[in-house]
N, C-alpha and C positions, 0 to 999 in steps of 0.2 A: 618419370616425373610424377610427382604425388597428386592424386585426384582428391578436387574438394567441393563434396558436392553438400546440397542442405535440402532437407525435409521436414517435413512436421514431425515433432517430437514425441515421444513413447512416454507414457505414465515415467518409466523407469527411468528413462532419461532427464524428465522433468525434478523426479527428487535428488537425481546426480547433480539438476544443474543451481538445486539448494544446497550441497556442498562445495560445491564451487564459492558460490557465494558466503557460504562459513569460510572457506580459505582468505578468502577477500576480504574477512575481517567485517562482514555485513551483518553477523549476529542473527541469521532468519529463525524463524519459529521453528520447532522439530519436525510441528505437521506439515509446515504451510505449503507443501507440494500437493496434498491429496485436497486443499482449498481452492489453489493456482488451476488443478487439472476442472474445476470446477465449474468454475467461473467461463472459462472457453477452452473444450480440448484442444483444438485446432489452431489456438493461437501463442503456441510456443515453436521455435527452430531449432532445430540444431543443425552445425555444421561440423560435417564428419571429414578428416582428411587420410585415407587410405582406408576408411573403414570405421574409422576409431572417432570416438565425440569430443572435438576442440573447441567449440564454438559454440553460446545458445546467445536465445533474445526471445523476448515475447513481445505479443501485443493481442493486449489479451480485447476482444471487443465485447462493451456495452450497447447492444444492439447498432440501431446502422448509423449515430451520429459522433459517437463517442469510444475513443479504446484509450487506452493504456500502455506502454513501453515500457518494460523493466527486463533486468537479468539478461544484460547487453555484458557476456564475458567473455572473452577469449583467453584462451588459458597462456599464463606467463611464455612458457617455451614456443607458441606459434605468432606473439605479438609482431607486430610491425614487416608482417607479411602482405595486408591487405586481403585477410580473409573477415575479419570483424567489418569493414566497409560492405562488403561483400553482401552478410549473413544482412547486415544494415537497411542496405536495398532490395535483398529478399523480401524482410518485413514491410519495408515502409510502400512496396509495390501490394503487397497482398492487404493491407491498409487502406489504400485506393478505394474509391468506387462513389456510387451514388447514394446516398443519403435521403431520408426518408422527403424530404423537398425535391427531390425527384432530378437533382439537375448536379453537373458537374464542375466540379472549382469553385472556388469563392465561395459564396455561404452555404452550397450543398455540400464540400467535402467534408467528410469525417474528423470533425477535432479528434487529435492526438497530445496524448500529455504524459511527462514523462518526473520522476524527479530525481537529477544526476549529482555526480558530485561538481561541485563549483569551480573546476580547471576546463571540465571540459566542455563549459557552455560556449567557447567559441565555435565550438563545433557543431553543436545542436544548433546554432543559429544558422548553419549553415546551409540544414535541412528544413526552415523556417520554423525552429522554438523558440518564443519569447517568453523572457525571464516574468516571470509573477510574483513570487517572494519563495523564502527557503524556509525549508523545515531544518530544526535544530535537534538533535534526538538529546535529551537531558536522561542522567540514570542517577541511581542512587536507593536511599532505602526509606521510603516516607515514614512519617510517623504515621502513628494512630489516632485518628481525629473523631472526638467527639461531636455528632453533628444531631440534629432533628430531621435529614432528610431521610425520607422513606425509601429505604432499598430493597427493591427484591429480584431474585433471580431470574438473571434475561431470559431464560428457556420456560418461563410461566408467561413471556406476553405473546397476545394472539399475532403469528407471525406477520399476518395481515396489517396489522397495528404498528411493527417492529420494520416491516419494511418502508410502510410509508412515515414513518418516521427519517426513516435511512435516508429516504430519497432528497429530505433538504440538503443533505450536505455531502449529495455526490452527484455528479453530472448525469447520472442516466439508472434505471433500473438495475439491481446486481443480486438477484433474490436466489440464483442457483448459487450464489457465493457466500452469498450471507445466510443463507441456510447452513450451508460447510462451515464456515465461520463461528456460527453459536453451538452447531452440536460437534463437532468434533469432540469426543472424550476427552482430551488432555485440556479444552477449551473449558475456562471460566467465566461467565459474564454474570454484570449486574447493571440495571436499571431503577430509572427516580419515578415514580409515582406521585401524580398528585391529583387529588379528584378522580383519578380515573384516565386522565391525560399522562402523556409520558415526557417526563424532560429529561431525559440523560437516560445514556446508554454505553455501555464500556465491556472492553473483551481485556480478558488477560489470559495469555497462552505460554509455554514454554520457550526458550531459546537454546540456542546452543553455548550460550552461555548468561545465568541469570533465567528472570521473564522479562518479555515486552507488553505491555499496553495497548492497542489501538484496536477502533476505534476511541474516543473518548466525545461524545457528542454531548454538550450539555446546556441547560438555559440559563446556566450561570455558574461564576467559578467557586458558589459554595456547592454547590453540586457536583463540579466536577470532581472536587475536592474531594467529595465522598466517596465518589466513586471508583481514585486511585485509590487512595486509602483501604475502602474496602475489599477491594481482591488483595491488594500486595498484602492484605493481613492475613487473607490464605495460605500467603508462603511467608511468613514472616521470617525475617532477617536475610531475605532473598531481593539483592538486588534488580528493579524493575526498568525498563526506559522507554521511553515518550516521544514519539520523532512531534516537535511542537512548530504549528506553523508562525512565525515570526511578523504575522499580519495583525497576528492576535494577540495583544498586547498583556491582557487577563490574562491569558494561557501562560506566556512567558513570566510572568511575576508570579502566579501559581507554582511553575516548578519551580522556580527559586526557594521560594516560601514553603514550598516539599522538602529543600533541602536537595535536591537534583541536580547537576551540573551537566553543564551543556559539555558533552564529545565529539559531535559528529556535526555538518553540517551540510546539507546539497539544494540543490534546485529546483526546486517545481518551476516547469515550462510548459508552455502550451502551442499549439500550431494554430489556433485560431486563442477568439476574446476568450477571455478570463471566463468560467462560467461563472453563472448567478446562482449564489448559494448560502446557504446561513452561514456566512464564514465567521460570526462573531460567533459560532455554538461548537466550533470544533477547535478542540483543546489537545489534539492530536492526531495524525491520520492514519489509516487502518493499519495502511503497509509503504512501504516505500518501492517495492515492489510491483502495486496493483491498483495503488489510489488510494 
């Protein structure tokens, strides 16, 4: 009888389970496993049956209030065995715990958030996710926009400066991630200066097929504007894509107005409230994978 057992995951297993997810048709970044191992080593699974790696998931934790679910795969040939359930409850038990209010359940556990595709939200609900809105990934080729906004290269702002920036429009501290995030070599970014203050802030990185986008944080959508613009002119005549949150209304009319069409579409759910966040400054989210 075949033994199937699960463990924390190995560097090397982590970037197999980013080709997983190229098989799956999910387009991830080239690097975004030495990002993912960053963020929390300890919070990816795999599950192994005889030996051999069938199964991953993450849940990657921002300190003790807040994590993240993604790269919940089991591979075609061991589907509908009930080992993805399995690796499911692995995670969501090591997820558990106390929370920095010191107390359990209710508004000490740990919000969990995830963003799936949109068949399988009965299912998340089953594990207590509620639906909050969906991101749209839009791709295509922008033009080249002449603007007066001031851009300069996100690896010149003081990272001090660049994370408390970050922190409006993500649920919890992610600075060992966002550090990976800007410097990673294949990794492009640019930010909007004004006065000295920062309003927008954007990554452009490689994928497995084309570039993607995200973060795209900005104080308005002539801004944001720029700041596709400016990297996809890095690679010009390389198509880029956007996973765009559909709460945001600006956002959505921007990539159209890019010339972007929407492909993809899935869920952001959460296990507790929606957090409180500048959701009118994010014009795309980092990853769909990490938040």
């Amino acid at each position: 009888m075949a033994e199937f057992e699960i463990a924390t995951a190995s560097a090397a297993d982590v970037r197999l389970f980013s080709e997983w997810a190229a098989e799956e048709q999910w387009n991830p970044g080239r690097s975004d496993s030495l990002a993912f191992a960053a963020a929390d080593p300890a919070g990816f699974l795999v599950g192994r049956l005889d030996g051999e790696p069938i199964a991953s998931i993450s849940g990657v934790r921002y300190g003790a209030d807040f994590a993240f679910l993604g790269l919940y795969i089991v591979r075609p040939s061991e589907r509908g065995k009930g080992y993805g359930i399995r690796i499911w409850r692995a995670l969501m038990e090591q997820l558990a715990g106390r929370s920095s209010s010191g107390r359990w359940g209710g508004e000490g556990i740990r919000t969990v958030a995830l963003d799936g595709v949109a068949d399988q939200q009965p299912n998340y609900r089953k594990s207590g996710f509620r639906h909050a809105y969906n991101h749209i990934r839009h791709e295509g080729i922008p033009p080249l926009i002449t603007t007066d906004v001031a851009l300069v290269d996100g690896r010149s702002i003081p990272f001090d400066q660049l994370a408390a920036y970050d922190r409006r429009f993500f649920p919890a501290a992610r600075d060992a991630f966002l550090a990976t995030w800007v410097g990673l070599p294949a990794h492009r970014s640019l930010a909007a200066v004004r006065d000295g203050e920062l309003e927008g802030f954007a990554v452009l990185r490689p994928a497995q097929t084309g570039m993607r986008i995200g973060p795209v944080h900005a104080a308005s959508d002539e801004i944001a504007a720029a700041l596709i613009s400016g990297l996809a002119a890095t690679q010009p005549g390389t198509p880029i894509a956007v996973d765009v949150p559909d709460r945001n209304l600006p956002a959505l009319k921007l990539a159209e107005r890019l010339g972007l069409a929407p492909t993809f579409e899935c869920a952001r759910m959460y296990t507790g409230a929606v957090p409180e966040l500048d959701h009118d400054g994010i014009f795309a989210t980092t990853t769909l994978e990490l938040g």
